[in-house]
Jmol script that loads the backbone (N, CA, C; Angstrom):
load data "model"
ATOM      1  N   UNK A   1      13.828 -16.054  26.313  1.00  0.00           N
ATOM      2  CA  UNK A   1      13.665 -17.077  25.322  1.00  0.00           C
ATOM      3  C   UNK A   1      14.652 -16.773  24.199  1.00  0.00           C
ATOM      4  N   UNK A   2      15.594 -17.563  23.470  1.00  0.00           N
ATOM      5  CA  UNK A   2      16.087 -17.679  22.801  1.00  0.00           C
ATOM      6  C   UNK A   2      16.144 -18.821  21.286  1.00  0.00           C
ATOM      7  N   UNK A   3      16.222 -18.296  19.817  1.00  0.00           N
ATOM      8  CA  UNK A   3      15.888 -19.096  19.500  1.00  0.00           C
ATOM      9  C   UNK A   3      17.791 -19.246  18.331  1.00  0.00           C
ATOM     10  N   UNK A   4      18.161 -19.537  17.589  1.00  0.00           N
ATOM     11  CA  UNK A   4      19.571 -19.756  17.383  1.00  0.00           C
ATOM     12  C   UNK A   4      20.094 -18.648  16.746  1.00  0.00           C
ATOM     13  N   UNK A   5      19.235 -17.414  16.203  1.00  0.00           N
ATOM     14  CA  UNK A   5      19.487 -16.306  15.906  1.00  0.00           C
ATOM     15  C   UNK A   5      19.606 -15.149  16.944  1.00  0.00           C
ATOM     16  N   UNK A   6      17.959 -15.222  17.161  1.00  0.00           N
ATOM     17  CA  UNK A   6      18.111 -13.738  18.104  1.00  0.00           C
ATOM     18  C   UNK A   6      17.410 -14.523  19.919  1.00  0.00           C
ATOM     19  N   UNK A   7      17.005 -13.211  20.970  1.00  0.00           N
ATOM     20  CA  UNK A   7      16.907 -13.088  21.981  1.00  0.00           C
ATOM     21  C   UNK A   7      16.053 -12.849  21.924  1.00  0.00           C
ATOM     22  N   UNK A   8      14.955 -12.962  22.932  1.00  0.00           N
ATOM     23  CA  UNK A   8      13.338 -12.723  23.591  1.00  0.00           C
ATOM     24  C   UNK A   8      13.043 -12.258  24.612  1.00  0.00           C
ATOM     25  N   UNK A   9      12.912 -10.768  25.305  1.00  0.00           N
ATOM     26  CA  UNK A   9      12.790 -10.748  26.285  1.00  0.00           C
ATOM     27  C   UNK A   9      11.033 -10.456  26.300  1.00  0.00           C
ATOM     28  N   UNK A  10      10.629 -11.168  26.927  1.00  0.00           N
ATOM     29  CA  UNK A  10       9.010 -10.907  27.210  1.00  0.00           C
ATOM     30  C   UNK A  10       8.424 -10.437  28.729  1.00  0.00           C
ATOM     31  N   UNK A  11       8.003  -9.291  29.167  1.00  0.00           N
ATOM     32  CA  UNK A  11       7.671  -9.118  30.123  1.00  0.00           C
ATOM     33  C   UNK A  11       5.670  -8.432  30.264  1.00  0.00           C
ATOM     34  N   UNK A  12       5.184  -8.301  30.988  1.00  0.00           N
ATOM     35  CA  UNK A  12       4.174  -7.690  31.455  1.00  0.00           C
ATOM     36  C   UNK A  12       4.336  -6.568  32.512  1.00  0.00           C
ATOM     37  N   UNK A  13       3.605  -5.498  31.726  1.00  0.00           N
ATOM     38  CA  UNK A  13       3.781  -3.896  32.352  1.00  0.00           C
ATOM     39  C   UNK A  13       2.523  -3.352  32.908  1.00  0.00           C
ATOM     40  N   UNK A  14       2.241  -3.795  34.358  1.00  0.00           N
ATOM     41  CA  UNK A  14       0.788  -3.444  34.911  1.00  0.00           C
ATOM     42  C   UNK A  14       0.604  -1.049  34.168  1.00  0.00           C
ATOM     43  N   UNK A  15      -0.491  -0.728  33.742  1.00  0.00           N
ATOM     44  CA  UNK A  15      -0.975   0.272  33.214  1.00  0.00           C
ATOM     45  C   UNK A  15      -2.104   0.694  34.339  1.00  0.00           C
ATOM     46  N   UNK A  16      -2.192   1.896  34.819  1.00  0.00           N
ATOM     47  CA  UNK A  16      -3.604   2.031  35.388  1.00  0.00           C
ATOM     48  C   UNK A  16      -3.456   3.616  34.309  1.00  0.00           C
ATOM     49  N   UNK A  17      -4.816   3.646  34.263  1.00  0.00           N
ATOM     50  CA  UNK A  17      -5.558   4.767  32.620  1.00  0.00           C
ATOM     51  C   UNK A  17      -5.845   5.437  33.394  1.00  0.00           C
ATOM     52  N   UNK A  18      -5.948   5.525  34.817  1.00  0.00           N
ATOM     53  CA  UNK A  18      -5.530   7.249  35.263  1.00  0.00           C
ATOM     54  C   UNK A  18      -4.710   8.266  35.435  1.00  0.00           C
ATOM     55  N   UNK A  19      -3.465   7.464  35.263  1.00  0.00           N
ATOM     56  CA  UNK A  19      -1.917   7.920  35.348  1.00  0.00           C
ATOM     57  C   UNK A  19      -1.501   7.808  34.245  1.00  0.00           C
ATOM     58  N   UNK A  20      -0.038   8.481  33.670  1.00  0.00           N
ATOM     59  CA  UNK A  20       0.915   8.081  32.911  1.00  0.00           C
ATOM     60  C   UNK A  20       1.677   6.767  33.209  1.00  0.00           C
ATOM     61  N   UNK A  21       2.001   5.909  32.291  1.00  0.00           N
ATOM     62  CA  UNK A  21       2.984   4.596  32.648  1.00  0.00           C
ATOM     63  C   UNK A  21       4.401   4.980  32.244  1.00  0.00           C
ATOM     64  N   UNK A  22       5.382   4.809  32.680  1.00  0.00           N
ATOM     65  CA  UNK A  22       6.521   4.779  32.019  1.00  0.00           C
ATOM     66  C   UNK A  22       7.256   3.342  31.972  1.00  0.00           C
ATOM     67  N   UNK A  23       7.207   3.173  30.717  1.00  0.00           N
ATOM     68  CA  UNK A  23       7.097   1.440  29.880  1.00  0.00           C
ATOM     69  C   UNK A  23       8.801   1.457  29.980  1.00  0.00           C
ATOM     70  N   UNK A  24       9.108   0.423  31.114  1.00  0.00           N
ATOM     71  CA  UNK A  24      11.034   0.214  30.508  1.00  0.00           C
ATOM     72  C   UNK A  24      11.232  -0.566  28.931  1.00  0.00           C
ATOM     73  N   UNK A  25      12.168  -0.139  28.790  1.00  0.00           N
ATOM     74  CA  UNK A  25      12.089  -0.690  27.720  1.00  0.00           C
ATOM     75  C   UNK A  25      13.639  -1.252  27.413  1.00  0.00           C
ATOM     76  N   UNK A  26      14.257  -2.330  27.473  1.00  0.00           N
ATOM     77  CA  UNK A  26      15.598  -3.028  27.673  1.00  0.00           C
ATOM     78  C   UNK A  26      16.560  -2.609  26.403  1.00  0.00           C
ATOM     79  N   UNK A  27      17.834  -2.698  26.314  1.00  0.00           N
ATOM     80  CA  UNK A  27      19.142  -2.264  25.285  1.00  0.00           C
ATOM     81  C   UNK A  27      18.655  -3.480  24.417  1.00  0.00           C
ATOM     82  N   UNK A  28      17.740  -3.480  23.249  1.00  0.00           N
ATOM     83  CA  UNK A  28      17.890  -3.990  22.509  1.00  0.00           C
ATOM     84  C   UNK A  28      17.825  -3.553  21.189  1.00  0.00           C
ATOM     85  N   UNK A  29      17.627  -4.317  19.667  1.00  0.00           N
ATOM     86  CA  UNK A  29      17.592  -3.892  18.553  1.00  0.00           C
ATOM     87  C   UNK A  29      16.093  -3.764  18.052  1.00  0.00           C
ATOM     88  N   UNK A  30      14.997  -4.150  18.400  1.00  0.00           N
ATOM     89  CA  UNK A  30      13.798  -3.648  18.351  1.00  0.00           C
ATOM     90  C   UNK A  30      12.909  -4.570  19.272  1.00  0.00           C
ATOM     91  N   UNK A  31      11.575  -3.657  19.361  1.00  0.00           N
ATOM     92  CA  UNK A  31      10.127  -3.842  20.253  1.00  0.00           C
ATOM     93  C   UNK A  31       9.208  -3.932  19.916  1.00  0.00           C
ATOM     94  N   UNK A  32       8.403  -4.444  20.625  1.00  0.00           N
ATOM     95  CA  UNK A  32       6.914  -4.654  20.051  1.00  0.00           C
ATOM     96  C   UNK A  32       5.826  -4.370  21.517  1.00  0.00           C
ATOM     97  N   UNK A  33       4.929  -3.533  21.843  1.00  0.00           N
ATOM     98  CA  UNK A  33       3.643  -3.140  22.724  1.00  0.00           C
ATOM     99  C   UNK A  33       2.756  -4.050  22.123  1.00  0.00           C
ATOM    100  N   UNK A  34       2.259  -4.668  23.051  1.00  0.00           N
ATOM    101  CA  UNK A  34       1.150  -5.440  22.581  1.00  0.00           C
ATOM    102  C   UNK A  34       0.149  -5.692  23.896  1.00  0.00           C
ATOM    103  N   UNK A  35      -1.323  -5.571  23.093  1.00  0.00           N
ATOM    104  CA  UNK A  35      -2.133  -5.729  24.573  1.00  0.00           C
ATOM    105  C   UNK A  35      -3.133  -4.575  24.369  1.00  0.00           C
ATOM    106  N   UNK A  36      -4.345  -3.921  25.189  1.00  0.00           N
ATOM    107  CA  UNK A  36      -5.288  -3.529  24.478  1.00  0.00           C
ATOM    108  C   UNK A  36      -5.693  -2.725  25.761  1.00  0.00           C
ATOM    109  N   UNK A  37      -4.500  -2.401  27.064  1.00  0.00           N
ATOM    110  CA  UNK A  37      -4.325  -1.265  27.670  1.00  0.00           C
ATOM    111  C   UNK A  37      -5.115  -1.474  28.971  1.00  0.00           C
ATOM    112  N   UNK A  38      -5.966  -2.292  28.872  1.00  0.00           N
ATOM    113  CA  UNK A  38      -6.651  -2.767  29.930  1.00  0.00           C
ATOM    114  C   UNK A  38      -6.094  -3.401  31.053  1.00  0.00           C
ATOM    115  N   UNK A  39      -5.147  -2.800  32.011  1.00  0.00           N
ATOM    116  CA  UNK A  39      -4.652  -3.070  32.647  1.00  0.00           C
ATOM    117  C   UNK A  39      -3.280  -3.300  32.496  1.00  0.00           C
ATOM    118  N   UNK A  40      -3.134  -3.403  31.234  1.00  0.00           N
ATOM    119  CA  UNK A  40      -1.734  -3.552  30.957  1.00  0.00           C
ATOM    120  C   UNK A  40      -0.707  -4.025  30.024  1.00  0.00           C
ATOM    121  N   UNK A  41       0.400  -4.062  29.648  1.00  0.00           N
ATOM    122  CA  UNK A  41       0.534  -4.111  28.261  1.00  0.00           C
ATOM    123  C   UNK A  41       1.620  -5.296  28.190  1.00  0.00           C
ATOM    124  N   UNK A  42       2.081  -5.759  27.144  1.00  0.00           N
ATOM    125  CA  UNK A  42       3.191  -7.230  26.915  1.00  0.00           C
ATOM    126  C   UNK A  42       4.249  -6.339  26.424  1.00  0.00           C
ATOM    127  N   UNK A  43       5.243  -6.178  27.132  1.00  0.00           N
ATOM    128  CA  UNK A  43       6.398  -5.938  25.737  1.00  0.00           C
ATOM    129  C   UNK A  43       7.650  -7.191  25.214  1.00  0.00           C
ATOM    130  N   UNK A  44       7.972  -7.098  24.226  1.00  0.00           N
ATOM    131  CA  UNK A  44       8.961  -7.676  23.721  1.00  0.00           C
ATOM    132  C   UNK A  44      10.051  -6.820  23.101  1.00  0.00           C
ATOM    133  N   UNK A  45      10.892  -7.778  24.052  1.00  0.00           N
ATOM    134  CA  UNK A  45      12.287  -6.929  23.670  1.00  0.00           C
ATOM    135  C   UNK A  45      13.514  -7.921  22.666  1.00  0.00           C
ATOM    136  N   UNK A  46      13.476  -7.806  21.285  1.00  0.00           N
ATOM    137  CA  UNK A  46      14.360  -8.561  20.638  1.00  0.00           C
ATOM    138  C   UNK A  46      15.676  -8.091  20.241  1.00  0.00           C
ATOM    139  N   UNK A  47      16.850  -9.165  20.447  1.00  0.00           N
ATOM    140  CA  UNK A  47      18.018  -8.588  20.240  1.00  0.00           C
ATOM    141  C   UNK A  47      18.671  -9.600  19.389  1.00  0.00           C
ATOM    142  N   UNK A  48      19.794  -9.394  19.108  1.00  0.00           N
ATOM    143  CA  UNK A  48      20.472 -10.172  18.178  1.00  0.00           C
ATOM    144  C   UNK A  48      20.129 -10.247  16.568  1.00  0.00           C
ATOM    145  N   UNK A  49      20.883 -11.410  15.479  1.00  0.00           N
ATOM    146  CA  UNK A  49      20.867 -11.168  14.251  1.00  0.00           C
ATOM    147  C   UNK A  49      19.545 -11.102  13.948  1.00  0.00           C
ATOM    148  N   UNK A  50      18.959 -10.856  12.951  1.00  0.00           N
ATOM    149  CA  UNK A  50      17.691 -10.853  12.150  1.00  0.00           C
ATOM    150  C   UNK A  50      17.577 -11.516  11.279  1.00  0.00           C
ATOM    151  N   UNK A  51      17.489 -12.788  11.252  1.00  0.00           N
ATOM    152  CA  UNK A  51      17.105 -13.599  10.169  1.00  0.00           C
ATOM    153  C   UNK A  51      16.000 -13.131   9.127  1.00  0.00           C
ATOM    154  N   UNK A  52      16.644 -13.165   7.880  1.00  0.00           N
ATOM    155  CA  UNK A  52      16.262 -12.628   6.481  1.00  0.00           C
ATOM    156  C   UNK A  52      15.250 -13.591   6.182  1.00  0.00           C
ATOM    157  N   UNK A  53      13.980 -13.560   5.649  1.00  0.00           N
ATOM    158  CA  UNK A  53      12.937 -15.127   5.317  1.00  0.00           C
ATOM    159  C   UNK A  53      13.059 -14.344   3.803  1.00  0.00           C
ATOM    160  N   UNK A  54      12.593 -15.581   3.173  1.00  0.00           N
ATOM    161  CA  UNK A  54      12.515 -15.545   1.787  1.00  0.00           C
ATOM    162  C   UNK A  54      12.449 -17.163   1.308  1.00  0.00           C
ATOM    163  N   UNK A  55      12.306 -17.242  -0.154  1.00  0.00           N
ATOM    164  CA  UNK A  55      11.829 -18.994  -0.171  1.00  0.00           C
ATOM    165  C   UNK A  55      12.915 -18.912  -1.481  1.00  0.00           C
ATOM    166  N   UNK A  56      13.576 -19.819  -1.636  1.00  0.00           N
ATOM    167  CA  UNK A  56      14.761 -20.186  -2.769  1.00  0.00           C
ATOM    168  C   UNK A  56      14.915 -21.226  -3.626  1.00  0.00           C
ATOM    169  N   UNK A  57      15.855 -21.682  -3.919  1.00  0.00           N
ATOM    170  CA  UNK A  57      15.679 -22.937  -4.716  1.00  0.00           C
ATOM    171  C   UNK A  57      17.659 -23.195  -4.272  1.00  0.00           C
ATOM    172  N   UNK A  58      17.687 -24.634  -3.744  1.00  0.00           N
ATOM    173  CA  UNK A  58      19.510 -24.712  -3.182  1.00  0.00           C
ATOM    174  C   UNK A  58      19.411 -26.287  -4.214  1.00  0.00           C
ATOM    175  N   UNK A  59      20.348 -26.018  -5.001  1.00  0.00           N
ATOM    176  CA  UNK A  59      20.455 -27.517  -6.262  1.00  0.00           C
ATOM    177  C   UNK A  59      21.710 -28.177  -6.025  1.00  0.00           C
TER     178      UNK A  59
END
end "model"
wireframe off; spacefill off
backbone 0.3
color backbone group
């Protein structure tokens, strides 16, 4: 998924809690684990610029 700044990679990482997982994790500029381990976890992999938020005034 892409939006006009950055990149989205979204995948699902099956977990079994008797083993260790080893989570890939793609060449990007940051991640996010999300999910509550129960079988398994969401990652997101974002790349590209980082749009700055903030609220302004343009006259």
């Amino acid at each position: 998924m892409e939006d006009q700044h950055r990149r989205f990679e979204i995948c699902y990482v099956h977990c079994d809690n008797r083993n260790l997982t080893e989570i890939p994790i793609p060449d990007c500029d940051d991640y996010r684990l999300s999910g509550d381990n129960a079988g398994g976890l969401i990652v997101t992999a974002i790349s590209g610029k980082k749009q700055r938020s903030g609220v302004g005034y343009i006259g």
